[in-house]
N, C-alpha and C positions, 0 to 999 in steps of 0.2 A: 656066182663069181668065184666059188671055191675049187674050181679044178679046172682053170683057163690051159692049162698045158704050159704056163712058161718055164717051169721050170723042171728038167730035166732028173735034175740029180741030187741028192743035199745028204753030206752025211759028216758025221762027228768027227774032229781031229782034235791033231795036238797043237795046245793055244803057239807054237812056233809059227804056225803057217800065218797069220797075223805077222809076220815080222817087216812086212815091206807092204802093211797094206797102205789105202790111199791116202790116209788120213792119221792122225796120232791118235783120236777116239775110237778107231777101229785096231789100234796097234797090239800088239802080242805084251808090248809094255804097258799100254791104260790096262789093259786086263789082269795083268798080274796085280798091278798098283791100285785098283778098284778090289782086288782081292782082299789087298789087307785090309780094309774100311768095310764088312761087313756083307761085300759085293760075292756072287759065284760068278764065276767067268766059264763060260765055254767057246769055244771054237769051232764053225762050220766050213767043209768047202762045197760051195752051190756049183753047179754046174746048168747055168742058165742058157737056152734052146739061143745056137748064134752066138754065145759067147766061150772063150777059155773058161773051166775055173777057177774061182776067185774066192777068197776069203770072206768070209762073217764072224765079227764078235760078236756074243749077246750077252750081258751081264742080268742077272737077275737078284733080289732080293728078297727076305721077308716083311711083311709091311704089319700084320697084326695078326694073332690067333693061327699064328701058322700060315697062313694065307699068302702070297707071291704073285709078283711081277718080273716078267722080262723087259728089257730096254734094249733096243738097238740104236747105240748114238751115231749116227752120221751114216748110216748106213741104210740099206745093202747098197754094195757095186754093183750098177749094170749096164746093158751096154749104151755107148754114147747118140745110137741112133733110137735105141724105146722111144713108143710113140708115150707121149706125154700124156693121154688120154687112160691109156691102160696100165700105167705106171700104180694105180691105185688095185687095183685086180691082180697086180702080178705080187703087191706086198700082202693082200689075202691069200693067196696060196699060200706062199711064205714064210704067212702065220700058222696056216693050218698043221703044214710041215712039220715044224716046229716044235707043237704042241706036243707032239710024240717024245721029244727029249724030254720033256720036263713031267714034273708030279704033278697032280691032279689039284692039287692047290693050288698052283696059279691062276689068279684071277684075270688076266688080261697080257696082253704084248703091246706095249711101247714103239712106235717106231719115229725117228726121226730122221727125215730122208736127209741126201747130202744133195742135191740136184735145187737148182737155184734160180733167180731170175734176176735181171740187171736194173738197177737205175731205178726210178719211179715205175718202175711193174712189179707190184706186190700179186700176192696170191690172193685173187676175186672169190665172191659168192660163189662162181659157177666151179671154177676150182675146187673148192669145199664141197659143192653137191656130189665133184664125182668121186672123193673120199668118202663123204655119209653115205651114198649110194650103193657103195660100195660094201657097206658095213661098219666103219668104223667110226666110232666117237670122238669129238675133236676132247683134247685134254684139257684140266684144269689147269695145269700148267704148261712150260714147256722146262726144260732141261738147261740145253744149251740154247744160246741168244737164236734164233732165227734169222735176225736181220745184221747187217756188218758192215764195215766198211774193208775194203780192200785195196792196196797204193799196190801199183807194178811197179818192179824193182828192176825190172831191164830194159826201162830210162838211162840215159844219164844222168848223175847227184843234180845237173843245173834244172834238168827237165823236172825231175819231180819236187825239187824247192820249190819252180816257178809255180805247179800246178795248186800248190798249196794257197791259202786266203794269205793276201798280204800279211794280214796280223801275224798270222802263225810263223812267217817267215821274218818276219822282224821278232817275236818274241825267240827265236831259238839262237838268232843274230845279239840279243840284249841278255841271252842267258851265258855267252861267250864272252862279252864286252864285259860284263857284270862277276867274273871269275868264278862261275860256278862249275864244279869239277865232276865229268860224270866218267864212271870207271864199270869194268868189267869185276863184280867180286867172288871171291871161292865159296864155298857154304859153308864156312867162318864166321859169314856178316849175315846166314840166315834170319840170326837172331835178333840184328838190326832189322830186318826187312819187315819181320811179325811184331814188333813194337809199333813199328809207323801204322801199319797196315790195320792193329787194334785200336790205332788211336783216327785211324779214318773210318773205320765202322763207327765209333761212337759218334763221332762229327756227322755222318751222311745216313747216320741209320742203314747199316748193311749188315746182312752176317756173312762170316767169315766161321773156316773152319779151323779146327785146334794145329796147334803147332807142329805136330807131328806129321799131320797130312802134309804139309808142305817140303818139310825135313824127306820122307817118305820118297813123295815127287821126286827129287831131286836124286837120290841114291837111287830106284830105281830108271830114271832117264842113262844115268851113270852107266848103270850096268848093261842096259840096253843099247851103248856107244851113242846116246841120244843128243842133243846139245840142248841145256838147258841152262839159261843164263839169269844171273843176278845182275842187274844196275843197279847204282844207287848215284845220286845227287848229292854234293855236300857243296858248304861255304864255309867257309875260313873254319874248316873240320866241322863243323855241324851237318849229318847226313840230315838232309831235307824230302829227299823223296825216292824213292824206290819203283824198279819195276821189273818184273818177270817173262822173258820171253823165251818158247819155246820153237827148234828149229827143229823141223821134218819133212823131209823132201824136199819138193817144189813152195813149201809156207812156213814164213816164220808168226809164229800166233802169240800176240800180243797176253798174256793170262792175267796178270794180275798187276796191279800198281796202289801203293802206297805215300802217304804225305804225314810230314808231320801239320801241318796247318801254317810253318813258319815260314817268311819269306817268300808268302806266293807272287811277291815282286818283279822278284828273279826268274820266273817263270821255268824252274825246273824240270818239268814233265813235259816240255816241247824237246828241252835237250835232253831228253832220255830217249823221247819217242827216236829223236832224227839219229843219234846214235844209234839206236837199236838198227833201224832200217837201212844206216848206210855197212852195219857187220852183216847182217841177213843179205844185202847184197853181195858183197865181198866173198861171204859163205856160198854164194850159187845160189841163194833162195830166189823165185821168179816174183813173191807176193809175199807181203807185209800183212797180215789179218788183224784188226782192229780189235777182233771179236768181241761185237756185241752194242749195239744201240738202239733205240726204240725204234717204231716202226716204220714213226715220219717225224716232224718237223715240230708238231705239236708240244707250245709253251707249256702247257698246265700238264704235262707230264710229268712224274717225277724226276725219272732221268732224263730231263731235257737240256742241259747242263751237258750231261758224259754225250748225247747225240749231236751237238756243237761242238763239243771238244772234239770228235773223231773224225766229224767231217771235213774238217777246218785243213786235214791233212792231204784234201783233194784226192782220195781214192774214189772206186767205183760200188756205192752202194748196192748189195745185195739181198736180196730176200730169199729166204726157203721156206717151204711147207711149214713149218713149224711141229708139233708132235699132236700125233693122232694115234690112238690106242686102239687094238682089237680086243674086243672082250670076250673070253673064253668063259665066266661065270655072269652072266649078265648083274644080279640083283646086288650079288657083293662090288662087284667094278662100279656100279649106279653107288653105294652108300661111301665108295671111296673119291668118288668122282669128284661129289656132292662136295663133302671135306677138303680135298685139296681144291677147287675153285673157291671154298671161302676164306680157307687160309691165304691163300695168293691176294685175296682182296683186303686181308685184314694188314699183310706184310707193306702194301702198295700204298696202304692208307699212313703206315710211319714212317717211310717213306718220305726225304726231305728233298728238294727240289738241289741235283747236287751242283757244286759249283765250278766254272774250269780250273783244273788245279794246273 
């Protein structure tokens, strides 16, 4: 499966050529901004058989004793007609490619595709076979959420209220009636956001990264002319709940959301969401991104709680591949494997069933 021919051409540039690519995880700005957190960024341009060239990030890291991985998040671009069958053979070349940039210490490549499927059609057995078939190992974890919700934004405001669960629409209606004030803030109020947000990791058993990551985000979104936005909720001046949304291209992505635990009466994080979605409107965004809920329906999930919460807003549930690795050292990628699927089971086990905030 290592020399299918798809791809023509692949050679190293400058992380700019990422500046307009499809996604914000593929952007010229995650790369810099994964830069400073211990990440290498490099930039490719593929030139795949049938297509223009097109951009690749790959971020890679050290994990122990010198040893490394690369990660491709949402990526590669390619063309919108690939048969879906060989889409797995065409990321093995890909990897092989690849391999040439890097040192000889990399343990494995990371890939998580961006190419997706709608509604109750997850990714089957047979799916998986022609990935393992392929060569690649499915991962012990994954990265980013595989699974999401998505609202279209070029509805009219009435069409996508209606499309919402009754509830949801009466709670965003009782959070207006009820004088909760949600505003647009400067990164001023950063520091309000990373209180609430420490105080909902302890509550829901989540980690969360240090204060600077966020800080960081923010100044370089800034500089990359990105739009990156604070909400916050308050009542009678008490901020109750927070959320972070980032706008890029055609998707504004929902990243992170915060509560203090007070007032969940009020039902403030309806009126953040519908706020958010009706400026990403206004903005040109075509799609509101959820990002991230479990994989179905399933009560005895942990997060079965935030997969209620996001569907409630009537989007179009989607699935992706999720992350499948190639391994370029077999026996060390097997003893890392190993560890991160038990960590993932040990994280999942404290893990509290979270609640709608």
């Amino acid at each position: 499966m290592e020399n299918q021919g798809f791809i023509q051409e692949i050679r190293e540039a400058d992380l700019a050529v990422c500046e307009n690519a499809d996604t914000f995880l593929q952007s010229a700005m995650w790369g810099e901004f994964k830069s400073c957190f211990g990440w290498e960024s490099k930039a490719f341009l593929i030139n795949w058989k049938g297509l223009e060239t097109v951009p690749l990030l790959a971020i890679s890291r050290v994990l122990v004793f010198g040893f490394s991985f690369v990660y491709i998040p949402w990526g590669p671009q390619m063309p919108p007609d690939f048969p879906q069958e060989e889409k797995p053979g065409a990321l093995i070349e890909l990897a092989v490619k690849l391999k040439t940039f890097y040192k000889k210490k990399h343990v494995f490549i990371r890939f998580e595709p961006p190419w997706y499927r709608e509604g109750g059609e997850t990714y089957s057995a047979n799916d998986a076979a022609l990935y393992l078939s392929a060569g690649f190992k499915k991962s012990g974890a994954s990265i980013q959420p595989p699974d999401t919700v998505i609202v279209t934004l070029t509805d009219p405001s009435e069409k996508i209220l209606k499309a919402m669960k009754i509830k949801w629409r009466y709670n965003i209606s009782l959070a207006q009636k009820k004088s909760v004030i949600v505003k647009i803030c400067g990164t001023e109020e950063i520091e309000t956001f990373y209180k609430l947000l420490k105080k909902t990791a302890v509550r829901d058993s989540i980690l969360v990264h240090n204060f600077d990551y966020y800080k960081t985000l923010f100044a370089k979104c800034s500089k990359y002319g990105i739009t990156l936005r604070l909400y916050t909720a308050s009542h009678e001046e008490e901020t109750i709940a927070a959320i972070v949304v980032l706008f890029y291209g055609k998707y504004a992505t929902y990243l992170y959301g915060a509560s203090s635990g007070n007032k969940r009466n009020l039902m403030p994080s309806y009126a953040l969401q519908w706020k958010a979605m009706q400026d990403a409107k206004e903005a040109g965004c075509k799609y509101y991104d959820l990002f991230g809920i479990p994989p179905d329906s399933d009560p005895n999930h942990p997060m079965a709680g935030l997969y209620l919460f996001k569907t409630g807003f009537g989007g179009q549930i989607i699935h992706r591949p999720g992350s499948w690795d190639y391994p370029y050292k077999q026996f060390v990628y097997k003893l890392f494997n190993t560890a991160e699927s038990l960590r993932k089971k040990l994280r999942n086990r404290g893990k509290r069933h979270i609640r709608v905030v």
